[in-house]
TIDODO-793667 format. One record per atom (N, C-alpha, C): atom name; residue number from 1; x, y, z; residue in three letters. Coordinates in Angstrom, 2 decimals, padded with zeros to 5 digits. Example, Ala and Ser with C-alpha at 12.3 -4.5 7.8 and 13.67 -1.06 7.14 Angstrom:
2
@atom = N	n = 1	east = 013.19	north = -005.69	up = 007.80	res = ALA
@atom = CA	n = 1	east = 012.30	north = -004.50	up = 007.80	res = ALA
@atom = C	n = 1	east = 013.20	north = -003.30	up = 007.80	res = ALA
@atom = N	n = 2	east = 012.85	north = -002.25	up = 007.08	res = SER
@atom = CA	n = 2	east = 013.67	north = -001.06	up = 007.14	res = SER
@atom = C	n = 2	east = 012.90	north = 000.03	up = 007.87	res = SER
This chain:
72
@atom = N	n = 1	east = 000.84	north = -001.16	up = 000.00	res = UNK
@atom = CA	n = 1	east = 000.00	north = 000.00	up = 000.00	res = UNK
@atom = C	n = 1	east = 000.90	north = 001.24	up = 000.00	res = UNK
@atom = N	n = 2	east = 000.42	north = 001.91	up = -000.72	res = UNK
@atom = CA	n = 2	east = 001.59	north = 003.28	up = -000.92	res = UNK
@atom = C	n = 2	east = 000.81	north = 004.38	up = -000.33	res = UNK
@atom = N	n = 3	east = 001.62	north = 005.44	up = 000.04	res = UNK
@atom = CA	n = 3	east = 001.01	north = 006.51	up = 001.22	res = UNK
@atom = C	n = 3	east = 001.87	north = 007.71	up = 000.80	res = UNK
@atom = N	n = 4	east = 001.20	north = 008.79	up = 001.02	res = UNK
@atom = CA	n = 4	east = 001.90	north = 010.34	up = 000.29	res = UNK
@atom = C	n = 4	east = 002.30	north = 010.56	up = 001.94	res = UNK
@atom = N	n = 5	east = 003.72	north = 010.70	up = 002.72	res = UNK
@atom = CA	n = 5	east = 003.53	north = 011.47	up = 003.55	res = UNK
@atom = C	n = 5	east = 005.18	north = 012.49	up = 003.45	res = UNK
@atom = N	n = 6	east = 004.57	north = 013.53	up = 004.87	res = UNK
@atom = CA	n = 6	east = 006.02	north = 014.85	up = 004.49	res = UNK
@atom = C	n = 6	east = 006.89	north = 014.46	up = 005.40	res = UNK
@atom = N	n = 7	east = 008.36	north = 014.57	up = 004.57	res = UNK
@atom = CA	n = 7	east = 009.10	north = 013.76	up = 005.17	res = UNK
@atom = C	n = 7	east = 010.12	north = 015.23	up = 005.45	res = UNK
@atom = N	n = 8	east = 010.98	north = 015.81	up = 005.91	res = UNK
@atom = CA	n = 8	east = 011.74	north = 016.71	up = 005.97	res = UNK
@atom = C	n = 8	east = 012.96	north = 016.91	up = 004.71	res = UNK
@atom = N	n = 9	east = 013.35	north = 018.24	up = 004.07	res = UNK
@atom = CA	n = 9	east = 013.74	north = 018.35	up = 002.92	res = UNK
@atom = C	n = 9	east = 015.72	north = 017.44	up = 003.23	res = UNK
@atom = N	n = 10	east = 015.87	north = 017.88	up = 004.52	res = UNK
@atom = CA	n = 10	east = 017.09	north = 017.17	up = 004.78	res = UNK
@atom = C	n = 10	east = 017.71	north = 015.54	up = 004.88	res = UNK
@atom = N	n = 11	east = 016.34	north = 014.71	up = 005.51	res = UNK
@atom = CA	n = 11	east = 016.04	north = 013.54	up = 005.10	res = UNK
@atom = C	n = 11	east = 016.26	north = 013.29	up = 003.78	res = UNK
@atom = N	n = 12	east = 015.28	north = 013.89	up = 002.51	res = UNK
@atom = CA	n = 12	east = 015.31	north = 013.34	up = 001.60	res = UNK
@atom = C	n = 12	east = 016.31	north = 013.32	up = 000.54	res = UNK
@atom = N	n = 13	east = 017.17	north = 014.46	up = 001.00	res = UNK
@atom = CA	n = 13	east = 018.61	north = 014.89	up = 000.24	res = UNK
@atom = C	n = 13	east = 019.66	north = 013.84	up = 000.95	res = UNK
@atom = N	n = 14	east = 019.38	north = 013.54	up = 002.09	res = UNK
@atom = CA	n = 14	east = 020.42	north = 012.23	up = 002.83	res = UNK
@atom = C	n = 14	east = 020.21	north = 011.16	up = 002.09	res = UNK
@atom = N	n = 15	east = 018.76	north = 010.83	up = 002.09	res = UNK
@atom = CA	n = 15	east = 018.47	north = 009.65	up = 000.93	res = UNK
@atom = C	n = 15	east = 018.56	north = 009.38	up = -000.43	res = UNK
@atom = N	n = 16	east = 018.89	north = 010.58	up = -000.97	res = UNK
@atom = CA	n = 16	east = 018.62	north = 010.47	up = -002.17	res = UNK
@atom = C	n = 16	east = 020.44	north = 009.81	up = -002.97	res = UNK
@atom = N	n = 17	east = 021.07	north = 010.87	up = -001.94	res = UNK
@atom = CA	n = 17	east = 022.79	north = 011.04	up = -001.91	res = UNK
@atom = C	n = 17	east = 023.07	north = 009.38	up = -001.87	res = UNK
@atom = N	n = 18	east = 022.62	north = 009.14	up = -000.43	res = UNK
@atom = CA	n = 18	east = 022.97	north = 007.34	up = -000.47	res = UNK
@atom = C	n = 18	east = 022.48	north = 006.36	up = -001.38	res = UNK
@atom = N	n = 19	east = 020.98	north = 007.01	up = -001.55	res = UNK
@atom = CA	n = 19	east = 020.58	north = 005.59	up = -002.73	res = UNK
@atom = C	n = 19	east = 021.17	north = 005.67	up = -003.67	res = UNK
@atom = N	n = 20	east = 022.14	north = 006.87	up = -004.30	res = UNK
@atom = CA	n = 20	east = 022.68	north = 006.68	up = -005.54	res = UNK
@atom = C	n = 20	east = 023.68	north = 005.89	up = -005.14	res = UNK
@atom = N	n = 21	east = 024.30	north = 006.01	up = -004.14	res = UNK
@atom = CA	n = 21	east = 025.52	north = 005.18	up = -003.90	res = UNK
@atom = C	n = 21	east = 025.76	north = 003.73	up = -004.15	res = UNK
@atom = N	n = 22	east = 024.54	north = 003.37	up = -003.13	res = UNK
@atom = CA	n = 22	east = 024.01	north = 002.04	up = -003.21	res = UNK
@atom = C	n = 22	east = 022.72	north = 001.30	up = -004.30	res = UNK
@atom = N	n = 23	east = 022.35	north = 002.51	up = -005.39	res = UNK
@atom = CA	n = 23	east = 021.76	north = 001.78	up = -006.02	res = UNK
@atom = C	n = 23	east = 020.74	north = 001.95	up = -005.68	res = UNK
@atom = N	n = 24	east = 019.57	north = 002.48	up = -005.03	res = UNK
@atom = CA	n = 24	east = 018.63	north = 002.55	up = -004.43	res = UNK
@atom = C	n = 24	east = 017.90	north = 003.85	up = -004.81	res = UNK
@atom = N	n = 25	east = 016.32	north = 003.52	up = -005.03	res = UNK
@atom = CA	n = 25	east = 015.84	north = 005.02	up = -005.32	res = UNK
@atom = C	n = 25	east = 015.73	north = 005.69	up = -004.25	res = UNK
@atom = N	n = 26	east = 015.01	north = 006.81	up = -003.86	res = UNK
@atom = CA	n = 26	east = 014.79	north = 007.59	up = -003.25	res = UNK
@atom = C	n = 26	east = 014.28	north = 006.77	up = -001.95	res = UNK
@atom = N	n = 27	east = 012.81	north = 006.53	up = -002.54	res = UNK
@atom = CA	n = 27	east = 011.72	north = 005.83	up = -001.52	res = UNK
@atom = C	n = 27	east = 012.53	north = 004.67	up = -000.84	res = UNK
@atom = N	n = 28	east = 012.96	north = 003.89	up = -001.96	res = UNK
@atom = CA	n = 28	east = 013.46	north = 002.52	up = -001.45	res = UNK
@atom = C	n = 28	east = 014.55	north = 002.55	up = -000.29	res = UNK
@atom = N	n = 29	east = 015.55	north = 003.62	up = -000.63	res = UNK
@atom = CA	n = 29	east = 016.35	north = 004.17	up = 000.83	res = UNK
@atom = C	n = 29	east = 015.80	north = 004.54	up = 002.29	res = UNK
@atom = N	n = 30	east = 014.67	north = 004.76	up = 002.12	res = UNK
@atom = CA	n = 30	east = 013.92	north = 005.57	up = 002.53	res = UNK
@atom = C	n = 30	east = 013.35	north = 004.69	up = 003.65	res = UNK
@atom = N	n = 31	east = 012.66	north = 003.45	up = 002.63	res = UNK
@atom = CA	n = 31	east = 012.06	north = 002.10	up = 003.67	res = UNK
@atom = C	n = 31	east = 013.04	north = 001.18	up = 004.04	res = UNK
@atom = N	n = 32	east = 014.40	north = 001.29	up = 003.39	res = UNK
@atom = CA	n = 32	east = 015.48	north = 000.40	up = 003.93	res = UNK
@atom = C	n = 32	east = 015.86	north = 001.10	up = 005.30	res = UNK
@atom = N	n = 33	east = 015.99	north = 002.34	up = 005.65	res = UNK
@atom = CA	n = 33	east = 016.34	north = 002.90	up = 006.71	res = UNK
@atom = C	n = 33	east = 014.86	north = 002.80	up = 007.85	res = UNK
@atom = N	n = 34	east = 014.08	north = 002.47	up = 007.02	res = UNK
@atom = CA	n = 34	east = 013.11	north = 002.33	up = 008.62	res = UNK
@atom = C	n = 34	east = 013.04	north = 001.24	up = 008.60	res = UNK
@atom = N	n = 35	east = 013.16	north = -000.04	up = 008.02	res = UNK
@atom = CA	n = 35	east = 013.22	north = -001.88	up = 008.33	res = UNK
@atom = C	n = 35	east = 014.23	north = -001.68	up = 009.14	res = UNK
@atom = N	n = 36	east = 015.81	north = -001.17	up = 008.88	res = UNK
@atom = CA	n = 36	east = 017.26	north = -001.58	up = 010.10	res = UNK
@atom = C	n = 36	east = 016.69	north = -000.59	up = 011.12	res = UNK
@atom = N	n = 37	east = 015.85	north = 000.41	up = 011.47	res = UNK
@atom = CA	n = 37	east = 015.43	north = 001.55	up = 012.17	res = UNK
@atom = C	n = 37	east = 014.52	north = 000.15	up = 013.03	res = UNK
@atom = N	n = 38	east = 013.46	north = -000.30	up = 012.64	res = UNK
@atom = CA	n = 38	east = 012.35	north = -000.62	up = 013.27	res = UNK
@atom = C	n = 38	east = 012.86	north = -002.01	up = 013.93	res = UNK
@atom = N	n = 39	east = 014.48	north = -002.65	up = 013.57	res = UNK
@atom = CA	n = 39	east = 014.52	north = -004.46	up = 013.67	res = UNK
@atom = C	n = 39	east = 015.47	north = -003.87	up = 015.05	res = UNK
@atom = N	n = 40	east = 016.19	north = -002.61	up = 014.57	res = UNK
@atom = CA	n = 40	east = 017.26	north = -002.16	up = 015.74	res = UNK
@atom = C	n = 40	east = 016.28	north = -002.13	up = 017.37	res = UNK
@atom = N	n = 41	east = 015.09	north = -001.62	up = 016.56	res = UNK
@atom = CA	n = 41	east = 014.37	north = -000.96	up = 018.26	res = UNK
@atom = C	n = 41	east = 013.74	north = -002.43	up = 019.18	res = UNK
@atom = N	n = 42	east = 013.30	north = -003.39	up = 017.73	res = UNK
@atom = CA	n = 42	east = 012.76	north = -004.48	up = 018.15	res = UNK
@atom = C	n = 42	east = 013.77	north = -005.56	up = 018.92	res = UNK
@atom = N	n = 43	east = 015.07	north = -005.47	up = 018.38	res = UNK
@atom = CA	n = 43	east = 016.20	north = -006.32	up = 019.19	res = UNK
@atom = C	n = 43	east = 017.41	north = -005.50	up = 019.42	res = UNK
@atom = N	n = 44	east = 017.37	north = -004.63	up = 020.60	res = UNK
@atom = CA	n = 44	east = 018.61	north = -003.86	up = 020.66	res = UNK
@atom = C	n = 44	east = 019.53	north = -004.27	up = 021.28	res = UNK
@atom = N	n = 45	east = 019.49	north = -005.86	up = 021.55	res = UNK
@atom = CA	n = 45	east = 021.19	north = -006.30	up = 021.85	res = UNK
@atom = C	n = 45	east = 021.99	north = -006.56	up = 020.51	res = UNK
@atom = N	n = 46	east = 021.34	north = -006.96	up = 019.63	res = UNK
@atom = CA	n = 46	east = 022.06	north = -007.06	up = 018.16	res = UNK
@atom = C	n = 46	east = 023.05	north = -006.18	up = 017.49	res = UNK
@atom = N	n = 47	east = 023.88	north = -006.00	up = 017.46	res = UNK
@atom = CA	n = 47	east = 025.04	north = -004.97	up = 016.54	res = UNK
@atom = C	n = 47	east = 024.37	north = -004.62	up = 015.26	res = UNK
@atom = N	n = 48	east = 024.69	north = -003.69	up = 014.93	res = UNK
@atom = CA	n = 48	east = 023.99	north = -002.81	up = 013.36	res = UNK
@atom = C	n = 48	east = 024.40	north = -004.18	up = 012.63	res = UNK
@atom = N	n = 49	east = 025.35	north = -004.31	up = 012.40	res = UNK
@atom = CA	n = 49	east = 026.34	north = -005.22	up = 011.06	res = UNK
@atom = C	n = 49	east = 025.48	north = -006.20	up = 011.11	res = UNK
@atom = N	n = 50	east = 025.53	north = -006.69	up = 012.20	res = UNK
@atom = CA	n = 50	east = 024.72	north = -007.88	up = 012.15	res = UNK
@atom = C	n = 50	east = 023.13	north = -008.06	up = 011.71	res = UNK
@atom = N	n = 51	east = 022.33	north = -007.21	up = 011.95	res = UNK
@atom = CA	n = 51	east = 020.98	north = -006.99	up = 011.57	res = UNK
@atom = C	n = 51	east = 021.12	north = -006.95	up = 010.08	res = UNK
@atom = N	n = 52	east = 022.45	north = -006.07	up = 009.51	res = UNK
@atom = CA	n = 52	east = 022.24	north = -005.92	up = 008.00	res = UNK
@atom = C	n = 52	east = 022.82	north = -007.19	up = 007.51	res = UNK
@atom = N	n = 53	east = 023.46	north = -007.65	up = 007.89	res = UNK
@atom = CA	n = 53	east = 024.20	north = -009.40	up = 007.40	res = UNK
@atom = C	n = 53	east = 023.00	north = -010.06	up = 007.67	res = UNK
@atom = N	n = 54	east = 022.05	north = -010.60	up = 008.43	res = UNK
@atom = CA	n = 54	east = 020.87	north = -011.10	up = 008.45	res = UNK
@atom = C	n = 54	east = 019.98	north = -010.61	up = 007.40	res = UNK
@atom = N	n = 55	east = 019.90	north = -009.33	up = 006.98	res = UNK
@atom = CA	n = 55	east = 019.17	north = -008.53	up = 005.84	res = UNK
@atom = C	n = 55	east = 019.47	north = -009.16	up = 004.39	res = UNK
@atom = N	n = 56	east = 020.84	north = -009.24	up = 004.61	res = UNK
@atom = CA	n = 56	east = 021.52	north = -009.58	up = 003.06	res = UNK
@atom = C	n = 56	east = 021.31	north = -011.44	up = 002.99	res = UNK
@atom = N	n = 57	east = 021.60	north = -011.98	up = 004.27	res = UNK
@atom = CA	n = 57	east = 021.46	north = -013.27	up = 004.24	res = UNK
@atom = C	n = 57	east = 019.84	north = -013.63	up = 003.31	res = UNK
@atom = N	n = 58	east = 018.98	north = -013.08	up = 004.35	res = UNK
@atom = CA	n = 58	east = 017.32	north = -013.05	up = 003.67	res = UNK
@atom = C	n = 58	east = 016.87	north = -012.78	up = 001.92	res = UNK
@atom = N	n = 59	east = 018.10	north = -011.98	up = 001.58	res = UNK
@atom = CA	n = 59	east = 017.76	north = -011.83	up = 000.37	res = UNK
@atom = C	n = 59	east = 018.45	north = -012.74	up = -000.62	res = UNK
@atom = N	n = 60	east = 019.61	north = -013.47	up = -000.26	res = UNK
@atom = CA	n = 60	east = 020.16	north = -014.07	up = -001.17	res = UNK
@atom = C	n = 60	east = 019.26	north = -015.25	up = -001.15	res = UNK
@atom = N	n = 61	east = 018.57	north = -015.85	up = 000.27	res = UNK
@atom = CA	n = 61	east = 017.94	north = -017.27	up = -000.09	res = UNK
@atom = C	n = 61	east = 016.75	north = -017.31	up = -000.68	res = UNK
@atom = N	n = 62	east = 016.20	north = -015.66	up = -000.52	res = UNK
@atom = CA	n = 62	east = 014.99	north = -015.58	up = -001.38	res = UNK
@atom = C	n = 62	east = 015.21	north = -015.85	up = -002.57	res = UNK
@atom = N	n = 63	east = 016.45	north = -015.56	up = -002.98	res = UNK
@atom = CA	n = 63	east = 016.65	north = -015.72	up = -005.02	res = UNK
@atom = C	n = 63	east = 017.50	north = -017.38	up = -005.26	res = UNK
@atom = N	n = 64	east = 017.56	north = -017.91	up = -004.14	res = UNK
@atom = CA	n = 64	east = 018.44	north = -019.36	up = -004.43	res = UNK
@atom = C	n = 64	east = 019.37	north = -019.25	up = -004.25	res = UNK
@atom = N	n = 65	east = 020.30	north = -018.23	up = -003.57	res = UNK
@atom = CA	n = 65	east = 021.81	north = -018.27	up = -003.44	res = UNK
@atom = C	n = 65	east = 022.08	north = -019.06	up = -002.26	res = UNK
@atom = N	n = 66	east = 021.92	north = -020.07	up = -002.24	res = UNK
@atom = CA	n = 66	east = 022.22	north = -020.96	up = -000.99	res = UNK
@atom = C	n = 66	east = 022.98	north = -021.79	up = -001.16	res = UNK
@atom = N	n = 67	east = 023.82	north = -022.71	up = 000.00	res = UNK
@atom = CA	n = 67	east = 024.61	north = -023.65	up = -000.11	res = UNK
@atom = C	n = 67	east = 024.73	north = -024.76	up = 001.25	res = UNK
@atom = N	n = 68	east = 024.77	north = -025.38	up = 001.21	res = UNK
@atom = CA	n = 68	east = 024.15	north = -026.46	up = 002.81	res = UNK
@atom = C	n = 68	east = 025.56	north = -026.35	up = 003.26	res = UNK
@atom = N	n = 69	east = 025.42	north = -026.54	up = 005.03	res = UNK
@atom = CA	n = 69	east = 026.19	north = -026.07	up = 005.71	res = UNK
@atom = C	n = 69	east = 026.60	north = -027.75	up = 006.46	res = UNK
@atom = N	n = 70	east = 027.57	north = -028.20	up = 006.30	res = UNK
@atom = CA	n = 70	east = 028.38	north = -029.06	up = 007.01	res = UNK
@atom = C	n = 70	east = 028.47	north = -029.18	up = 008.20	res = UNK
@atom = N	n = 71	east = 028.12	north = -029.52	up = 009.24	res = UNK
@atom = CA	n = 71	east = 028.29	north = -029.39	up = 010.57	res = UNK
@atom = C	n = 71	east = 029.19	north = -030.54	up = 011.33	res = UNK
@atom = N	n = 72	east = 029.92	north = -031.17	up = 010.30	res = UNK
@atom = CA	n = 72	east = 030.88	north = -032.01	up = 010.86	res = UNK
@atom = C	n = 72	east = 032.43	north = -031.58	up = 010.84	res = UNK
């Protein structure tokens, strides 16, 4: 569901700067910073790195980038 709301002109120049960096539009920076924003508040013993390595993990197995893990 998509939603018009006002976001501050300094926000969106922060976002806009990084999504080019990373590839990311505007918006999409936008909701990537409130998912690590909203997972940080929900588990705040977790380290940043780590929330985003869990982020990146999630996306590679969504597309099949997987490989079975040996435990011997």
């Amino acid at each position: 569901m998509s939603r018009s709301i006002k976001l501050s002109d300094e926000l969106i120049t922060a976002a806009t700067a990084t999504g080019k960096a990373l590839h990311r539009s505007t918006p999409r920076q936008i909701e990537y910073w409130a998912q690590i924003g909203k997972i940080a508040e929900e588990n705040p013993e977790l380290p940043l790195g780590l929330v985003k390595d869990i982020l990146v993990s999630q996306e590679e197995a969504s597309v099949g980038d997987v490989t079975d893990y040996d435990f011997g």
